[in-house]
C-alpha positions as a printed NumPy array, in Angstrom:
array([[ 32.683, -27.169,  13.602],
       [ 35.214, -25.919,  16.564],
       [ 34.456, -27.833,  19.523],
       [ 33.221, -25.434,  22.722],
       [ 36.472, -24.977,  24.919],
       [ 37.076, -26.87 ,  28.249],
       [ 35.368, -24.916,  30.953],
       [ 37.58 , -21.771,  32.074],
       [ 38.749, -22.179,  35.797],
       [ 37.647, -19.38 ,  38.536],
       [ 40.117, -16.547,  39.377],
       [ 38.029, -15.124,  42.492],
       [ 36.506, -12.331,  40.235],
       [ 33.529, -11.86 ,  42.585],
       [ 35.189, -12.548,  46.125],
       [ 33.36 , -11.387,  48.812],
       [ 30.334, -10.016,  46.581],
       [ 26.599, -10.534,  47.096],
       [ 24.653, -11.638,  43.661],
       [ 21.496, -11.523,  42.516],
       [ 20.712, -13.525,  39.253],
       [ 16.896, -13.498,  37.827],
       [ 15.417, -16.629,  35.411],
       [ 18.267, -18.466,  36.854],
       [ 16.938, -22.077,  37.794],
       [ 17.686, -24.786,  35.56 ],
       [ 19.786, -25.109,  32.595],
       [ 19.983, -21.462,  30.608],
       [ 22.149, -18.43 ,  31.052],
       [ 20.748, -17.694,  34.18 ],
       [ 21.645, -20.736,  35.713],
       [ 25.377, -20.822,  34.347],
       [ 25.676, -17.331,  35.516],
       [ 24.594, -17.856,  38.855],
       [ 26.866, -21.051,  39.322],
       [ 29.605, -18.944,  37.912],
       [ 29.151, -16.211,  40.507],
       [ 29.307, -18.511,  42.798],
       [ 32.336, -20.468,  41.647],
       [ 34.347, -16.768,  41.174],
       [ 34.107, -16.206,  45.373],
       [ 30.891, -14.392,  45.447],
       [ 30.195, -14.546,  49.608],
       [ 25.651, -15.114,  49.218],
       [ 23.753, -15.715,  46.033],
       [ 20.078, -15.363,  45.349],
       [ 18.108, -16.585,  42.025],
       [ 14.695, -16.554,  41.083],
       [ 12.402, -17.678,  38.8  ],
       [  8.573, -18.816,  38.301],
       [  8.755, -22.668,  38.477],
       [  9.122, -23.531,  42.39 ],
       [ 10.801, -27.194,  41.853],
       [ 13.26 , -26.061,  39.142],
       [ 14.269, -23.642,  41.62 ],
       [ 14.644, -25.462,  44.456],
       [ 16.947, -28.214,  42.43 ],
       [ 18.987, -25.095,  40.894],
       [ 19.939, -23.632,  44.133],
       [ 20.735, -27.042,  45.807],
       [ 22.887, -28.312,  42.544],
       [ 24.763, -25.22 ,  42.902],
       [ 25.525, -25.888,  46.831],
       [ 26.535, -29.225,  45.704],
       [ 28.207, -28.193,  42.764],
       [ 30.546, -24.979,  43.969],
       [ 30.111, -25.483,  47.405],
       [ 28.58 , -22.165,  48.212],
       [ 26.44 , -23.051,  50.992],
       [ 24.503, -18.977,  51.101],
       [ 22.394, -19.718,  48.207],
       [ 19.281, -19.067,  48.472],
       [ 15.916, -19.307,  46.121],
       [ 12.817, -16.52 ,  45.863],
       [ 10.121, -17.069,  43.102],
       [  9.352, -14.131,  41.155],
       [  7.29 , -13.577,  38.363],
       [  9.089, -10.333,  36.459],
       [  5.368,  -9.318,  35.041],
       [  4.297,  -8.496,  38.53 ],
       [  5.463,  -5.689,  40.442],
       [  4.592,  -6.995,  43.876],
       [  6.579,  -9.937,  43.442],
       [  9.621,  -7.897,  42.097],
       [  9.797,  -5.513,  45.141],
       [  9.261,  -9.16 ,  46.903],
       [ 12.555, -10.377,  45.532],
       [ 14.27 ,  -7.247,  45.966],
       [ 13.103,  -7.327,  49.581],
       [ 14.407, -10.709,  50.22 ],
       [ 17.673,  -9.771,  48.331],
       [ 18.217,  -7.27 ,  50.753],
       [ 17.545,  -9.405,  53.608],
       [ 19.223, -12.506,  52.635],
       [ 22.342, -10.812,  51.093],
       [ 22.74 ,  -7.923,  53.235],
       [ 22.458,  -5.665,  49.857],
       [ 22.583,  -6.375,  46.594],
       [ 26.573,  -5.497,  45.297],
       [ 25.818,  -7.264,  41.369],
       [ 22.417,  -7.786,  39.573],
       [ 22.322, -10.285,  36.678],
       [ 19.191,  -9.1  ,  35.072],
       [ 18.73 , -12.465,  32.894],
       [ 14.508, -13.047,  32.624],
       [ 13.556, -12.676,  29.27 ],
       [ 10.611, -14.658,  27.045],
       [ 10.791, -15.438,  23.439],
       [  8.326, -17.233,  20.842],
       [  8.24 , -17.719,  16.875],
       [  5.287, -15.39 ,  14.814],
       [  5.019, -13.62 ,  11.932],
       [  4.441,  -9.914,  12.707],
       [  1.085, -10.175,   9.911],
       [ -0.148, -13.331,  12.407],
       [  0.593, -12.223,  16.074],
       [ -2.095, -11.035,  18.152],
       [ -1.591,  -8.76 ,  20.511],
       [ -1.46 , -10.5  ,  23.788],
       [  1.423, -12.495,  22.223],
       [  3.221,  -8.978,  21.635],
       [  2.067,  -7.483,  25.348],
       [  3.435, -11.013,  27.044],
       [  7.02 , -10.681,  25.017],
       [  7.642,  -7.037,  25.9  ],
       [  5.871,  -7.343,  29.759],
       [  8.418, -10.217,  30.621],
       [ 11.749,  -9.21 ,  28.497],
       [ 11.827,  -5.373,  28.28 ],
       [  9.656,  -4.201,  30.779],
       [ 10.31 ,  -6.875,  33.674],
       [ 14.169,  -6.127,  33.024],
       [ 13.173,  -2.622,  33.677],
       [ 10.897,  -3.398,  36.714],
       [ 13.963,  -5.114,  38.351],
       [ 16.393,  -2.601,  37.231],
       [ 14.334,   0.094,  38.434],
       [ 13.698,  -1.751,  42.091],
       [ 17.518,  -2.734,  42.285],
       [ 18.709,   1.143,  41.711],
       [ 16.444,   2.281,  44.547],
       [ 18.221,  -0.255,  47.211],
       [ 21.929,   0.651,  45.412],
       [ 21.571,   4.477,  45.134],
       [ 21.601,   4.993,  49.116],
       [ 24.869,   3.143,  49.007],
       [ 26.445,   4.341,  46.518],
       [ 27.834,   1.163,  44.848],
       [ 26.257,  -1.695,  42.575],
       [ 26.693,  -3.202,  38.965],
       [ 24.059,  -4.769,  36.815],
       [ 23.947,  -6.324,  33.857],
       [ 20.905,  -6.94 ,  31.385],
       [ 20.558,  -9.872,  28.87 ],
       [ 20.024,  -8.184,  25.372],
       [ 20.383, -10.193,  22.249],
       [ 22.457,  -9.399,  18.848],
       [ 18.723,  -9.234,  17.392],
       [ 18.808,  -6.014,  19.278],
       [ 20.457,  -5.296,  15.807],
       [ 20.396,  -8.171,  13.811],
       [ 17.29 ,  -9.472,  11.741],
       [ 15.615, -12.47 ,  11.733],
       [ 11.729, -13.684,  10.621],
       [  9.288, -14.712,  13.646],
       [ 11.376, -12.318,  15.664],
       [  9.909,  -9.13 ,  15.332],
       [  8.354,  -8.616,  19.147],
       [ 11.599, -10.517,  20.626],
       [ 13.753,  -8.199,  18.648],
       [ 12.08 ,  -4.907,  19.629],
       [ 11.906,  -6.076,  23.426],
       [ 15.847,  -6.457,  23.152],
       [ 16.646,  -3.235,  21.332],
       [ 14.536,  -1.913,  24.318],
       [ 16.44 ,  -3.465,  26.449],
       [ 19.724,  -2.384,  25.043],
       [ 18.205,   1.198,  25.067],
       [ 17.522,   0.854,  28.536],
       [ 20.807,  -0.347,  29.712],
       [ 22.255,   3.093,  27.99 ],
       [ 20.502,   5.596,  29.56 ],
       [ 20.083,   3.593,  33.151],
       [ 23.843,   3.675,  32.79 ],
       [ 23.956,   7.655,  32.635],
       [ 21.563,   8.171,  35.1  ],
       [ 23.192,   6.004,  37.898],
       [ 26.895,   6.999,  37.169],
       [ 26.879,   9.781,  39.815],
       [ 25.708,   7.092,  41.919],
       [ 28.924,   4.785,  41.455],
       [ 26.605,   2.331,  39.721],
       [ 27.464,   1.002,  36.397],
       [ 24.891,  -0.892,  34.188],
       [ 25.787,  -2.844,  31.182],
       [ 24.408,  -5.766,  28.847],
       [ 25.495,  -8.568,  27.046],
       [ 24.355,  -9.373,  23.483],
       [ 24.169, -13.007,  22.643],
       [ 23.602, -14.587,  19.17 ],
       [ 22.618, -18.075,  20.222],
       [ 23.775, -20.585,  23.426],
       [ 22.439, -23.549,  23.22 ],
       [ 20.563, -25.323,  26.317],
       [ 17.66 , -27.292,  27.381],
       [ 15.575, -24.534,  27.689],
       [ 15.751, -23.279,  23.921],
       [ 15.581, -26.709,  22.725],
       [ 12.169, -26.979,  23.923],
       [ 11.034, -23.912,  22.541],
       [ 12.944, -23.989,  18.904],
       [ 13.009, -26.953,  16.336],
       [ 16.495, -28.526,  15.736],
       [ 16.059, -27.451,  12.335],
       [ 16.213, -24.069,  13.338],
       [ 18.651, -24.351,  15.624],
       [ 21.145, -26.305,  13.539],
       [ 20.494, -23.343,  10.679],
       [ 20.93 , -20.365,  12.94 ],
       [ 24.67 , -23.011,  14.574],
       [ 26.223, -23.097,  11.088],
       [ 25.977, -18.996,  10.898],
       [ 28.441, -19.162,  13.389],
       [ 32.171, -18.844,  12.783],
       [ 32.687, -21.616,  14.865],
       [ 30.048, -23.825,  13.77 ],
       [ 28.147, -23.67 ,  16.635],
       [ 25.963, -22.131,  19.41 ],
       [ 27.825, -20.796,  22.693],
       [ 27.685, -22.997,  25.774],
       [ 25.876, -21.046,  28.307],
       [ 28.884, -20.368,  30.631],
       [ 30.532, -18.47 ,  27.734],
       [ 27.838, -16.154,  28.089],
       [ 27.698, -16.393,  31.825],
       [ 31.821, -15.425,  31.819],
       [ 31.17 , -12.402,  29.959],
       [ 28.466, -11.3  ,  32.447],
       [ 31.087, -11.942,  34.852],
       [ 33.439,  -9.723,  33.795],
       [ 30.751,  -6.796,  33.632],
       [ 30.092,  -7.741,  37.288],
       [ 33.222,  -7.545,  38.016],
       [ 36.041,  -4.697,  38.954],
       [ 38.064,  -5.592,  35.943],
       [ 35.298,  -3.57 ,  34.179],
       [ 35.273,  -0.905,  36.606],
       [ 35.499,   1.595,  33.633],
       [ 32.561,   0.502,  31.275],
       [ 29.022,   1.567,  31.651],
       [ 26.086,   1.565,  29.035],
       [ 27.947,  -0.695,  27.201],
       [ 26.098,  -3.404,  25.164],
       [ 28.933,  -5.856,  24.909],
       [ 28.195,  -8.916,  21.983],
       [ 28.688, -12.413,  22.92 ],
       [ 28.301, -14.131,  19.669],
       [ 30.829, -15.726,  16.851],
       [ 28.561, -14.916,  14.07 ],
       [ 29.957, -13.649,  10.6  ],
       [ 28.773, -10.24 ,   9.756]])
C-alpha cells in the first residue's frame, strides 16, 4: 500500500471568492472541501448540514484551523425545499452572492435491490439526486442575474461502476452525473459552468460508521494504491473545478479514484 501524500499547500486558487459547501460539517468531503476553500483565499464561506452541533464545531474548527474568520453555519435539510431556498437566502445575505457551489449532500445505505422497500429507495434518491438538484436549481436562479458562478456536484464512479447493495446509490449518482451534463448546457450562456467529481472511495469517519471494515478494507485493496483517498484529495479536485484554472470545462464528470479498470 502507497501511503496518502503529505497534504498539498494552498496557491490562492479561490482568492477573493464567496463559497458555498452543502453536508459539510464534520469529517467527510464536505468538510475537507470547505476547509480547503477556505485555506485557497476564498474571502466568506457558508456550510450546511442537518446536525446543529456538528455544524457549529465544523465552522469554528475551520476559523481556528485556516483562520478565515467569515465562516458561517445554516442547517439545511436537502429533502425540504423550504429549507433549501432558506440556505440559499442566507447565502446570499451572508456572502453577498454565491461565486462557487460545492454541491456535496448525498445519502448512501447497503440493500439488495430483491429486499429494499421503497421508502429506502425514495430516501436515497430524495437526499442524493434530487436534493443536489433542489440546490442546483435554487443556486442557478441567484447566479443567472449575474451572470457568473461555478458548481460542482458529488457523483460517484458507481455512476458507472457496479457494485451489490448499491443499486439505489448507484442510480441516484448516474442521476446526478446526468444532471450535471445538461445543467451545464443550459447555464453556459449564462457564464456558469457546472461540473462533478466522481469518487471511488475516501475514507473518513463518516463512512466508517456506515460500512463494515471488512468492506471497506475489500473495496481499499481495489485500489492501485492500496488504499481509499483522504478526503482532501477529493476536496482538491473540487477545487480546481471551482476554480479559474478550469475556466474551460463544463458538464464534465471528472473521476477521482485510483481504481484498476
Amino acid at each position: 500500500m502507497k501511503p496518502a501524500p503529505e497534504y498539498v499547500p494552498a496557491h490562492g486558487l479561490l482568492r477573493g471568492k464567496s463559497v458555498l459547501v452543502t453536508a459539510a460539517a464534520g469529517a467527510g468531503i464536505g468538510f475537507a472541501a470547505a476547509k480547503r476553500a477556505a485555506e485557497e483565499g476564498c474571502r466568506a464561506l457558508l456550510i450546511s448540514d442537518v446536525h446543529e452541533r456538528r455544524l457549529s464545531e465544523a465552522v469554528e474548527a475551520i476559523r481556528q484551523e485556516t483562520g478565515l474568520q467569515e465562516v458561517y453555519g445554516h442547517l439545511c435539510d436537502v429533502s425540504q425545499e423550504s429549507q433549501v431556498q432558506s440556505l440559499i437566502h442566507a447565502a446570499q445575505e451572508q456572502l453577498g452572492g454565491i461565486d462557487v457551489l460545492i454541491n456535496n449532500a448525498g445519502l448512501g445505505t447497503s440493500r439488495r435491490v430483491v429486499d429494499m422497500e421503497d421508502a429506502e429507495w425514495h430516501k436515497v434518491i430524495d437526499v442524493t439526486l434530487t436534493g443536489t438538484f433542489r440546490v442546483m436549481r435554487a443556486a442557478l436562479k441567484v447566479m443567472q442575474p449575474r451572470g457568473q458562478g461555478v458548481i460542482i456536484n458529488n457523483a460517484s464512479v458507481l455512476g458507472w461502476r457496479a457494485q451489490v447493495e448499491q443499486a439505489h446509490y448507484a442510480a441516484a449518482k448516474a442521476g446526478v452525473m446526468a444532471l450535471t451534463r445538461c445543467a451545464a448546457m443550459e447555464a453556459a450562456e449564462f457564464g456558469i459552468r457546472i461540473n462533478a467529481v466522481a469518487p471511488s472511495i475516501a475514507i473518513h469517519a463518516f463512512l466508517k460508521k456506515s460500512a463494515s471494515e471488512e468492506l471497506l478494507n475489500e473495496l481499499s485493496a481495489k485500489e492501485a494504491f492500496g488504499r481509499g483517498a483522504e478526503p482532501w484529495e477529493v476536496a482538491n479536485v473540487m477545487i480546481f473545478l471551482a476554480s479559474d484554472y478550469s475556466s474551460y470545462m463544463t458538464g464534465e464528470v471528472v473521476s477521482v479514484s485510483s481504481q484498476r479498470a
